[in-house]
N, C-alpha and C positions, 0 to 999 in steps of 0.2 A: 336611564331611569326617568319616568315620567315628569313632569316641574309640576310643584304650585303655586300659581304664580300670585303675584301680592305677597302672600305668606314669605315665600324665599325670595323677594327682594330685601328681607329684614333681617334672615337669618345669618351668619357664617357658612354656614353649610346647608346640606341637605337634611331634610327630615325624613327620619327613618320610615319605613314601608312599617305599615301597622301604629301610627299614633294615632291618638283619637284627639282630633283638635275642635276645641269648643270657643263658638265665635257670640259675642253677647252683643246686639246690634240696635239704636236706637231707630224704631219703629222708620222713622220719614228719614233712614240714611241711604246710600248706597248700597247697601249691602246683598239686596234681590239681584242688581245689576251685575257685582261681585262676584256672585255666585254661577253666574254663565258666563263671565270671564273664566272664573277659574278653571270651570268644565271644559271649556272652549280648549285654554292653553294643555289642558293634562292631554287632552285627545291629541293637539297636534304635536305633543312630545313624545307620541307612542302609547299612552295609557288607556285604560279602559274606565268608563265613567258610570255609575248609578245614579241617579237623580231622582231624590223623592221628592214629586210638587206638593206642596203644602199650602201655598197661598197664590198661584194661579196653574193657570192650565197648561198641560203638558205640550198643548199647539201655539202656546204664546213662547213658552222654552226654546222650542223647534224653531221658530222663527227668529228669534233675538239671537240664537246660535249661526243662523242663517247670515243673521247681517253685521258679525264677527266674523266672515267669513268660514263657518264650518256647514260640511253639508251633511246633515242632522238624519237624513234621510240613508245617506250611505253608509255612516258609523254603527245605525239603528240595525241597518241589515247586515253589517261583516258581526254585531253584535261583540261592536267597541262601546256601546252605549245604547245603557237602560232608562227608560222614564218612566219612572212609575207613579199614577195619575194616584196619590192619597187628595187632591185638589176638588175632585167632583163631587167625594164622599160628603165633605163640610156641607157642598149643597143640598144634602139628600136626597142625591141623584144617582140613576147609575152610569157608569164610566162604560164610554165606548172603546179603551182602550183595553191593547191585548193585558199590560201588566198593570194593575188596577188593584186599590181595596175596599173590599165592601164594607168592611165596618175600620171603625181607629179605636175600637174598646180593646184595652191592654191583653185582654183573655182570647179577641182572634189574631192581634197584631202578632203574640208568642206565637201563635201555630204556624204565622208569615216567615218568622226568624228560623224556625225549626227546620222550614221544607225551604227557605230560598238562601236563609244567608248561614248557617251553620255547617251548610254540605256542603261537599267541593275542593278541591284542592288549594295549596296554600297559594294568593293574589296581589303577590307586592306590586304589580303593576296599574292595582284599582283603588280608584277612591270613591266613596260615597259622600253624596252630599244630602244633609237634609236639613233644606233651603228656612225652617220655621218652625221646629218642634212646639214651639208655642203652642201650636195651635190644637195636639194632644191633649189640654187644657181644659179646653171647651168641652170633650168628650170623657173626662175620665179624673177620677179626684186626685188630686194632685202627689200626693203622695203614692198613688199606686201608678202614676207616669212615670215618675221618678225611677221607683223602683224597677222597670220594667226596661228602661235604658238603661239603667246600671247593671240589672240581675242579665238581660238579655241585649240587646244590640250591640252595647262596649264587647264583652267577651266573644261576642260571635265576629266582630270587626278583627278584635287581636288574634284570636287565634288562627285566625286565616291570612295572617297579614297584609288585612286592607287596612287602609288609610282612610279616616273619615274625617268628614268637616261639617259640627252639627253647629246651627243658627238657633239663636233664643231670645227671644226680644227683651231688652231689659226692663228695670223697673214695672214689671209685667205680673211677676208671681212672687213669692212671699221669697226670705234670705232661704230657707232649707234648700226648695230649686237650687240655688245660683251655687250654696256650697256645697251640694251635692255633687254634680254636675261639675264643677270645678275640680275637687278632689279626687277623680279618676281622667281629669285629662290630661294629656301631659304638653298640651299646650292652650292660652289661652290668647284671644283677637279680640280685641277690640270696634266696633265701627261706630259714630256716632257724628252728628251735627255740629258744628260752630256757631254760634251766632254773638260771638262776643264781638264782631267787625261789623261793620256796612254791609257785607255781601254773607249768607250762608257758605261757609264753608264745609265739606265732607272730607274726614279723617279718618287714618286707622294708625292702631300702634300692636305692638306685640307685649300684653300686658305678661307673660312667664313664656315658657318655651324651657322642655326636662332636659329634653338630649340634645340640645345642638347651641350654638349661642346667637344673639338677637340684638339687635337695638329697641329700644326700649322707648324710644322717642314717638311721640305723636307725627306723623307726616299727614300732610294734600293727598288728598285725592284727584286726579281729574278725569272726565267721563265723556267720552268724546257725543258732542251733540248728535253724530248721523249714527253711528253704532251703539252709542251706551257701552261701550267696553273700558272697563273701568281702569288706569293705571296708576302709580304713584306721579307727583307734579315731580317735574326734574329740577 
């Protein structure tokens, strides 16, 4: 079974195929870095990976996967791994890539879920990543965001039994977000800045976790200078 990594160095066990884990991340953390770690390790455990860019480009993805050593290019083509450019639309631009959104308004995003993530057979070997829902935000009133990952993406994730891992930037949108959002996940991550030392420090904890059990403890992060691939401090 595929790993996630970070997440299951906290847990006891595994976490089951189809949780929807929701990661709250302070803006200037690790977290972007994290997230192609995480992609990185699930590919080379066997897994199949979806990535929606939200806050850079799907050729900067490719490359930081590159220099974790994953070849982004070969996955793309055995079609172990998706990137799906929502990153060009913020610029109101259009997207040279094949899997692309033209709009992030909640009323074309449904028709996205409809035809790509509702069909299909069931996928406990995939996870999705979407790297900064935040940024939904900018495009759509808040309330009808919300509802649109709760009414659509979570149930279209479970019933297929993917596994997903959605980022949201904290102190960012009003409390309704956070405990929305929280209230249908069955696990919740942490990532945020130190600066209570000399040096910034970058942490994560596992703030609940439904099915499996966890440490609960704040840990280090450390990010290796030449890759950026993110691991706990030993």
């Amino acid at each position: 079974m595929p790993r996630i990594s970070l997440v299951e160095d906290l847990t006891s066990g595994r976490v089951p195929a189809g949780s929807a884990l929701l990661a709250e991340f302070d803006a200037s953390s690790q977290w972007y870095n994290a997230c192609v770690t995480i992609a990185a390790e699930w590919l080379r455990t066997g897994g199949k990976v979806q990535y929606y860019a939200f806050a850079q480009s799907p050729e900067k993805i490719r490359n930081q996967l590159v220099r974790v050593g994953i070849d982004a290019t070969k996955f793309e083509r055995d079609n172990s791994l998706e990137i799906w450019d929502w990153y060009t639309t913020t610029l109101g631009q259009n997207s040279k890539e094949k899997l692309a959104a033209e709009s992030l308004k909640v009323s074309d995003l449904s028709i996205h879920v409809s035809r790509v993530r509702m069909k299909g057979p069931q996928a406990p070997d995939t996870i999705v990543i979407g790297e900064d829902i935040s940024v939904l935000d900018r495009f759509n009133d808040e309330k009808n965001w919300v509802e649109y990952e709760l009414a659509r993406s979570y149930p279209a994730f479970r019933d297929r039994s993917i596994t997903c891992l959605r980022g949201v930037i904290r102190d960012l949108h009003s409390s309704l977000v956070y405990k929305r959002l929280e209230s249908v996940s069955d696990g919740i991550i942490d990532f945020r800045i130190n600066t209570d030392h000399e040096e910034t420090i970058n942490e994560i904890r596992i703030r609940t976790m439904r099915n499996v059990g966890f440490d609960s403890h704040w840990h280090r992060l450390r990010v290796d200078p030449e890759t950026f691939e993110v691991t706990l401090e030993k």
